[in-house]
FILOKOL-961743 format. One record per residue: z, y, x of N, C-alpha, C in turn; residue in three letters. Coordinates in steps of 0.1 Angstrom, whole numbers, plus 2048, in hexadecimal, padded with zeros to 3 digits. Each point is the difference from the previous one (the first is absolute). Layout:
% residues N
ZYXZYXZYXala ...
This chain:
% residues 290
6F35DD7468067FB80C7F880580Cunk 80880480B7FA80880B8017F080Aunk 7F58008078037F480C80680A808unk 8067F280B80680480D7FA80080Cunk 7F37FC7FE7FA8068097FA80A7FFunk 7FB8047F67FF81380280880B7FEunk 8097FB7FC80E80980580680080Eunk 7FC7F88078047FD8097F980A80Cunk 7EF7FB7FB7F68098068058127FCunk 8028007F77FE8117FB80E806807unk 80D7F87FB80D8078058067FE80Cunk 7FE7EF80480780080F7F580380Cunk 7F47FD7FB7F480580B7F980B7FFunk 7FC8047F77FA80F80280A80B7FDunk 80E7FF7FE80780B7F97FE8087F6unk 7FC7F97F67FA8077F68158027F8unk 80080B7F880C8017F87F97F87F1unk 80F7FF7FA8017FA7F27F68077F7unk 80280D7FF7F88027FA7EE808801unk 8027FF80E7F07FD8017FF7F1801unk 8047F87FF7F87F27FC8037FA7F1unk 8078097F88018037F17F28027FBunk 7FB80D8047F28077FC7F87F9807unk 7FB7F68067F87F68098017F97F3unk 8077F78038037F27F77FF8097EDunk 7FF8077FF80680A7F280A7F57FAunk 80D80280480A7FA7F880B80B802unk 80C7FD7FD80C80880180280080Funk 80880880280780280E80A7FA7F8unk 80D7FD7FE8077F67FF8017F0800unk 7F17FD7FC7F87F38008017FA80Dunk 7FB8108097FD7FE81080F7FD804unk 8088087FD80C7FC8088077F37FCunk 7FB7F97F78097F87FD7F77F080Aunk 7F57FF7FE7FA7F780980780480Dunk 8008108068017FC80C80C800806unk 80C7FC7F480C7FD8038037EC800unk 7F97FC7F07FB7F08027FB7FC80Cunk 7F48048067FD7FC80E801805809unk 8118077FF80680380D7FA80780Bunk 7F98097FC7EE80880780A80B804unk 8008058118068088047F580C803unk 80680D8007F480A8027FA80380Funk 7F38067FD7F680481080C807805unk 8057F881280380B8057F580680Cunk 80680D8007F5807806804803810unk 7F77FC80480280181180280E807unk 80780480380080B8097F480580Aunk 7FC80A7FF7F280380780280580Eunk 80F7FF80280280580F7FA80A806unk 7FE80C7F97F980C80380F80780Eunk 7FD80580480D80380C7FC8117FDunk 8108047FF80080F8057FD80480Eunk 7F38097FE7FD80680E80B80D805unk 7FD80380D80B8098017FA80D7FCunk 7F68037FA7F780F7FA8038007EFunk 8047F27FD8078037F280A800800unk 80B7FC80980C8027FE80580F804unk 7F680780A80880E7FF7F980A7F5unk 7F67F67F87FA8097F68098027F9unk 8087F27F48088007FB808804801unk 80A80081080C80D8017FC80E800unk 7F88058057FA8097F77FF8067F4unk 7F87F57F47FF8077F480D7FB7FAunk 8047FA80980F7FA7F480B80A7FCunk 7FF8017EF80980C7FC7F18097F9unk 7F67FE8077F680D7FA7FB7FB7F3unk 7FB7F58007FA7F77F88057F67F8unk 7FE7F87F48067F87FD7F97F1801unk 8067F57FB7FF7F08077F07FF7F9unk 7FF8057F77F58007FC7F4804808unk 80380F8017F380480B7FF7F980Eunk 80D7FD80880080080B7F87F3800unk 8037F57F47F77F17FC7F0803807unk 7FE8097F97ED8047FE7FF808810unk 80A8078057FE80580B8017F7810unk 8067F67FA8017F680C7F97F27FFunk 7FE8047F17F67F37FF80C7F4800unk 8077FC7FA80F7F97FF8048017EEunk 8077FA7FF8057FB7F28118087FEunk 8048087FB80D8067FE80B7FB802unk 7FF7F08038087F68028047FF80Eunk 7F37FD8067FB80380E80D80A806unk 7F980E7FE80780A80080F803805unk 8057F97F480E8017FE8067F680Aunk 7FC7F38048067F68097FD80680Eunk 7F68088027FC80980E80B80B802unk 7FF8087F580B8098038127F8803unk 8027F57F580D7FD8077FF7FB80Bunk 7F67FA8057FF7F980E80381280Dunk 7FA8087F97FC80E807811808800unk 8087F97F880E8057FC7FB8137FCunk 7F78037FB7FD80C7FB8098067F4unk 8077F57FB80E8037FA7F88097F0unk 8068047FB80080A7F47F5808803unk 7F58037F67F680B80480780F7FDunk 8097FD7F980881180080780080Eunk 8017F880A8078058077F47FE810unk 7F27FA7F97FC80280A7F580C807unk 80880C7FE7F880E80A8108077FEunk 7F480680B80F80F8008038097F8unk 7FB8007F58008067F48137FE7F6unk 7FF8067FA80B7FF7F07FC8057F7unk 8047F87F67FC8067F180B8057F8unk 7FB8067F680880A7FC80B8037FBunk 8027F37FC8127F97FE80980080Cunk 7FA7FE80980480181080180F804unk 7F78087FC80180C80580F8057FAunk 7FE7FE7EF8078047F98107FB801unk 8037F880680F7FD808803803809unk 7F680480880380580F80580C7FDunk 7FA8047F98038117FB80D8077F7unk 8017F37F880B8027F57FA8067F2unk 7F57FF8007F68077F67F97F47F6unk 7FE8087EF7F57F47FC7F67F8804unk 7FB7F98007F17FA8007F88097FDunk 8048057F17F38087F67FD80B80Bunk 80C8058017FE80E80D7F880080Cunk 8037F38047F17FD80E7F47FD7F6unk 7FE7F97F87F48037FB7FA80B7F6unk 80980A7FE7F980B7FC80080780Eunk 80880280B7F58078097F97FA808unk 7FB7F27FA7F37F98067F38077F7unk 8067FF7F27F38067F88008137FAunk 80780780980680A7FF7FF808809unk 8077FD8088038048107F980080Bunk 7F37F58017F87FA80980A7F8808unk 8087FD7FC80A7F280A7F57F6809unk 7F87FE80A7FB7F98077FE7F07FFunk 7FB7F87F48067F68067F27F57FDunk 8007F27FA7F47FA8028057F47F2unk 7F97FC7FC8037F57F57FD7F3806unk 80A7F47FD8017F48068017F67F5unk 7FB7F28057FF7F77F580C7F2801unk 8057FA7FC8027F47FD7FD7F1802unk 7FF7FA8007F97F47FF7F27FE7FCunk 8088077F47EF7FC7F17F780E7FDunk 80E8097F67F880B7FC80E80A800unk 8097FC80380D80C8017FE80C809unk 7FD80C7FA80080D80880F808800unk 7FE80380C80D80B8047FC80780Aunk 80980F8047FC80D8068077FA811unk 7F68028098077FB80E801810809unk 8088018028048128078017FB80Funk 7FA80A8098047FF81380A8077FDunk 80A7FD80A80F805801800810808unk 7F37FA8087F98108087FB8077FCunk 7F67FE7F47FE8087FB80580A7F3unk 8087F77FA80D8077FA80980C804unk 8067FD80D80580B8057FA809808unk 7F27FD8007F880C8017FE80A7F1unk 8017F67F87F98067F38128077FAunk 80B7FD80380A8037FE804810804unk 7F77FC80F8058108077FC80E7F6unk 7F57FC7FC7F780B7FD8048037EEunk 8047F67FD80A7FF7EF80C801803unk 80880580480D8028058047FE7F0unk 7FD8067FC80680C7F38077F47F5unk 7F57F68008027F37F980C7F8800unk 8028018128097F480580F8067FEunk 8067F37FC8108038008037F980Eunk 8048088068077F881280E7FC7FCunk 80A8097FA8097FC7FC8057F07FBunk 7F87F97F88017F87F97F87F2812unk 7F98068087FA7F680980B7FC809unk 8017F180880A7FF8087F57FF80Funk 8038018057FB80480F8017EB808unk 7F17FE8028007F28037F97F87F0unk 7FD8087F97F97FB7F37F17F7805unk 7FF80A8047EC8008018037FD814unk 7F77FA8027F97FF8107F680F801unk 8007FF80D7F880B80680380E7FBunk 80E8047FD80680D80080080F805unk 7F78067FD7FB81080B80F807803unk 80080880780D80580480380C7F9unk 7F88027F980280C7F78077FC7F2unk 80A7F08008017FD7F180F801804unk 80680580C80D80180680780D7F3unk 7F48098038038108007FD8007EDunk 7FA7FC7FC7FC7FE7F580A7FD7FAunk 8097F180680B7FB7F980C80E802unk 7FF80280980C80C80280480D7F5unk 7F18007FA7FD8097F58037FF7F9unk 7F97F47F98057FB7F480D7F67FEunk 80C80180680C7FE8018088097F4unk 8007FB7F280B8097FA80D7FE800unk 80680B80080D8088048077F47F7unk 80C8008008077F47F88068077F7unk 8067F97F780580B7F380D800808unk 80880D7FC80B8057FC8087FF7FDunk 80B7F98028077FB7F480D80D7FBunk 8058037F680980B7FD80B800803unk 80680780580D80080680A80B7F5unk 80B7FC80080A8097F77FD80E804unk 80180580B7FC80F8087F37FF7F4unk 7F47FC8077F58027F37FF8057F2unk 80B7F67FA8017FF7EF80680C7FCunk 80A80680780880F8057FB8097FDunk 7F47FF8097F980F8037F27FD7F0unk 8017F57FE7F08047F680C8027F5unk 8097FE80080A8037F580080E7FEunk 80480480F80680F7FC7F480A805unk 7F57FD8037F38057FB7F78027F3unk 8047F47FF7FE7FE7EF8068097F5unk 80D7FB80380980B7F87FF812801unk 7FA80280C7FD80E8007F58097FAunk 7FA7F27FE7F180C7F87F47FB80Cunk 8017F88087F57FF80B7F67F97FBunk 7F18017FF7F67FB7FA7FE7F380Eunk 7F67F17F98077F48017F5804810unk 7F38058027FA80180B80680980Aunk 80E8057FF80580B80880D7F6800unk 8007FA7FC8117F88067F77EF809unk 7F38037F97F67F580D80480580Bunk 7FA80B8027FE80480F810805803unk 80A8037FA80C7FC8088087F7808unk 7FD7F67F88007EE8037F87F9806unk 7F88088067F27FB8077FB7F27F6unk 7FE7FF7F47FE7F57FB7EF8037F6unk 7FF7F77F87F18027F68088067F2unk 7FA8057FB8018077F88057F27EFunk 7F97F68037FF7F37F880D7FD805unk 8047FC80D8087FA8038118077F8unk 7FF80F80180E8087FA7FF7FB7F0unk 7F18037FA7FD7FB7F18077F37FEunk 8007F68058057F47FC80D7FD807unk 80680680980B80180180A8047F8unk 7FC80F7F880A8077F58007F47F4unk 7F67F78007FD7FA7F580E7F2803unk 7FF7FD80C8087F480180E803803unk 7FF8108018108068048078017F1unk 7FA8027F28008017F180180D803unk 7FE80D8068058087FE7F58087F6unk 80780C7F77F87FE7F57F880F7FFunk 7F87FD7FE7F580F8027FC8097FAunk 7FF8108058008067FB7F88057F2unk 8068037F67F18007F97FD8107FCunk 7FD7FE8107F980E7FA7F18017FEunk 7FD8057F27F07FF8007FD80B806unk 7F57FD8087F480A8047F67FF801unk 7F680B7F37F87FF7F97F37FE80Cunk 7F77FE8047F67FC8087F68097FBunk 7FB80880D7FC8087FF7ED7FD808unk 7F78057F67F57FF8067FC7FC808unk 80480D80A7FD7F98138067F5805unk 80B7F97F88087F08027F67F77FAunk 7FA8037F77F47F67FA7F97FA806unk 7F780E8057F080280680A7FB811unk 8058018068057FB8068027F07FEunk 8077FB7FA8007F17FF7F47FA7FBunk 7FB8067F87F17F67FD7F580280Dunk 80380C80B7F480280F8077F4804unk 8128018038017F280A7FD7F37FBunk 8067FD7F37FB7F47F77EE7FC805unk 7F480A8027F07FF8028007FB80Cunk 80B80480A7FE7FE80B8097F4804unk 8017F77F880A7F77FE8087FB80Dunk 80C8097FB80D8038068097FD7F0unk 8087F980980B7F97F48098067F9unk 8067FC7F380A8087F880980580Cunk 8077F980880B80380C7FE808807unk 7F080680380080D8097FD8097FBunk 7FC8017EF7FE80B7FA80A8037FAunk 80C7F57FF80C8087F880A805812unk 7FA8018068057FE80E7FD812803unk 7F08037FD7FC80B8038018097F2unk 8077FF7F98018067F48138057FDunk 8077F580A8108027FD8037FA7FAunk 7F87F87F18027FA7F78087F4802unk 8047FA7F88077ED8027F57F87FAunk 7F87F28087FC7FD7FC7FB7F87EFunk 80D8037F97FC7FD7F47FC80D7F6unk 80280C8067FB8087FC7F08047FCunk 7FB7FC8107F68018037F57F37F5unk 8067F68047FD7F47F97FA8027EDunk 80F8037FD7FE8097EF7F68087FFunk 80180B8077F780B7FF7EF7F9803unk 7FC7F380C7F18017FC7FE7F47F8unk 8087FC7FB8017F37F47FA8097F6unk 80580B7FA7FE80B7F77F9803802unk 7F98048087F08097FF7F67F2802unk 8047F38037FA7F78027FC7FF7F3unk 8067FE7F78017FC7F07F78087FBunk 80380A8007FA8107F77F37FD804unk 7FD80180A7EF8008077FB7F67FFunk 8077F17F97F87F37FB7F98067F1unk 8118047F97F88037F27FA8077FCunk 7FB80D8087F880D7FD7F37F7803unk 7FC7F78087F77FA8057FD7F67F5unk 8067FA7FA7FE7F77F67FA8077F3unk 
């Protein structure tokens, strides 16, 4: 049996918990809780120490707020994480993701119309500019300047699709992303007109090779290929044996990787030609190797 007077002493006057006055008394912590529900023993409350925010910590904390997490900023202000957090709502500092001028990379990556993975391989690739940001606790993520981005953009041109960007995505816009968009604006498809189907008809029918009735049609060479295909019309079979310099040819552009479509493009061939033929040497040169 525990008296009520030193329970009284340990839990409503000194604040001692259940089970530091478990290991005191060495009995159960359940023991403890159950006297100090019998004698209706309410717990130490603890007085507020009235410590007042100065105004050299309040612009500390808007400062590191976002850099650091509740944890450090505890030890760096000398405050309890709790603290913290009732200062900042009082501070309406709102979301630490939204508090600097920064975006991260999910943000970049919608502005853009591009993956995530993509801003962060040319963060760890590219030298993409940016800075690592924390969470509350221990959540890291990549925080990008929007300025320094499109400085780092200028000089990677090569990377960027403007095409896919809408104009008003991103703040602080250089005037050079006008000209850029104008560039990268592609042509709209084509759609075929009877006149069209006519002429690849009766080009076709004449003996015209498929890159020589392109450039009649001002069209892609793929584009006539899959047209004859969706017109049914039925093709010639005439074989032509492939000659050396067509080889050594397709496997220099194949090295320099240029697609089946421009090497059956620069050869005259139809792309399934082309296709067959390095499927076949693809094969042969696994199992000589095997």
């Amino acid at each position: 049996m525990i008296s009520k007077e030193i329970l009284t002493d340990l839990y409503s006057k000194q604040g001692k918990k259940q089970v530091e006055i478990a290991k005191i008394l060495n009995v159960k912590r359940t023991l403890v809780n159950y006297y100090c529900q019998k004698y209706n023993l309410k717990p130490f409350k603890y007085k507020r120490n009235g410590k007042h925010w100065t105004k050299e910590e309040i612009e500390l904390l808007e400062s590191l707020y976002g850099t650091y997490s509740y944890n450090v900023l505890s030890k760096k202000l000398d405050r309890s994480p709790k603290s913290i957090e009732c200062k900042k709502q009082k501070l309406s500092l709102g979301k630490i993701i939204e508090a600097t001028e920064y975006i991260n990379s999910n943000e970049l990556g919608r502005a853009l119309k591009r993956n995530p993975c993509t801003i962060r391989k040319w963060i760890k690739e590219n030298g993409l500019p940016c800075s690592k940001r924390v969470l509350k606790l221990e959540r890291k993520f990549y925080r990008i300047d929007v300025k320094e981005f499109w400085r780092w953009a200028k000089k990677n041109n090569d990377l960027m699709d403007w095409d896919r960007y809408e104009i008003g995505n991103l703040p602080n816009e250089p005037k050079w992303i006008l000209e850029e968009k104008k560039k990268a604006v592609k042509p709209l498809r084509r759609s075929w007109t009877k006149t069209d189907d006519s002429l690849l008809v009766f080009y076709y029918s004449k003996g015209y090779k498929l890159n020589e009735i392109a450039k009649k049609l001002d069209r892609s060479f793929k584009s006539i290929d899959m047209r004859l295909i969706k017109l049914k019309i039925k093709r010639k079979q005439v074989k032509l044996d492939w000659q050396p310099e067509e080889i050594n040819t397709m496997l220099d552009m194949i090295e320099e990787d240029k697609t089946l479509v421009e090497v059956a493009e620069e050869l005259g061939r139809s792309y399934d030609s082309v296709s067959y033929k390095y499927l076949l040497i693809k094969n042969m040169s696994l199992k000589l190797n095997a």
